[in-house]
C-alpha positions as CSV (number, residue, x, y, z in Angstrom):
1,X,-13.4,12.6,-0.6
2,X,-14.7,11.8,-3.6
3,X,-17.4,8.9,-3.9
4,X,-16.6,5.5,-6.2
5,X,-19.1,5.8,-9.8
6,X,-19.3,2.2,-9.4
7,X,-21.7,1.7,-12.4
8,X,-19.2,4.3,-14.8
9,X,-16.2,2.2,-13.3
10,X,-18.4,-1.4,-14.4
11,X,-19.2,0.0,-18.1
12,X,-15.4,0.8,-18.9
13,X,-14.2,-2.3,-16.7
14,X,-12.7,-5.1,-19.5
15,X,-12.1,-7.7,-16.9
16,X,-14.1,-10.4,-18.3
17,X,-13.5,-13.0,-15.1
18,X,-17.2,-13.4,-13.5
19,X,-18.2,-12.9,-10.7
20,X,-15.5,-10.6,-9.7
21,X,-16.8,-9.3,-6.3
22,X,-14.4,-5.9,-7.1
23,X,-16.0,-5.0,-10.5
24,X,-16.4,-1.5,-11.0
25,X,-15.2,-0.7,-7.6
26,X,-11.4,0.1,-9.0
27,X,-9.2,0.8,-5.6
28,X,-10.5,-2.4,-4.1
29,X,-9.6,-4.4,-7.7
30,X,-6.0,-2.6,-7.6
31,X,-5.4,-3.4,-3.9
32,X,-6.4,-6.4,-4.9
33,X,-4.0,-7.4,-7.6
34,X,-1.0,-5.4,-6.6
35,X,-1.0,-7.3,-3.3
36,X,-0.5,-10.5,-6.0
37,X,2.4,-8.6,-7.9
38,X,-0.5,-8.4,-10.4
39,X,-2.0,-5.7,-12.3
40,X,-5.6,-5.0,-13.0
41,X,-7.5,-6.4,-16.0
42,X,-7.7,-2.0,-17.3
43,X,-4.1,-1.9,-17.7
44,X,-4.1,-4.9,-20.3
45,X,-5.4,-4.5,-23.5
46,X,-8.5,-6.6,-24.1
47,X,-6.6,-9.9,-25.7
48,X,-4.0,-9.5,-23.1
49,X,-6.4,-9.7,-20.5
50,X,-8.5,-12.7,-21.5
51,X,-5.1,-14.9,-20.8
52,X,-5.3,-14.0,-16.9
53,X,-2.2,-13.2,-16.9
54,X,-1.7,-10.1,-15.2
55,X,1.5,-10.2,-14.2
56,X,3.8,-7.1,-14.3
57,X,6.0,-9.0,-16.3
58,X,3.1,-9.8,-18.8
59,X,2.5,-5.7,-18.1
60,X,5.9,-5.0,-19.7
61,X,6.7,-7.5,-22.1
62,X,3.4,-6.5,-24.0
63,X,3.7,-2.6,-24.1
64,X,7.8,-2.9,-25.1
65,X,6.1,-5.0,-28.1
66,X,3.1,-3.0,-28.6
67,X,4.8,0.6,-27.6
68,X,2.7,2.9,-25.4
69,X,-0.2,2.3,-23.6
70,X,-1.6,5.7,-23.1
């Protein structure tokens, strides 16, 4: 099993809600949010995610407006 970079996860990580007690530590954050209906702040682009909404709704609406995400 492989081990969690926590400190590589925290450098790419654009959540900007502090303290987040999941920072960097990406399974946790998705299990997290999914068990909201939410997404994690990564799969938002970086104005999206300021709003706090992370929604899945919020998830599709922006990326049929903005096209792709990958």
């Amino acid at each position: 099993m492989r081990e969690c970079n926590i400190e590589q996860n925290k450098a790419k990580c654009n959540c900007t809600y502090e303290p987040c007690e999941r920072k960097g530590i990406c399974c946790e954050c998705i299990r997290y949010h999914w068990s909201l209906g939410e997404l994690p702040a990564c799969f938002f682009p970086d104005d999206v995610e300021r709003t706090y909404d992370r929604s899945i709704e919020k998830f599709i609406s922006t990326y049929q407006q903005r096209g792709r995400w990958w």
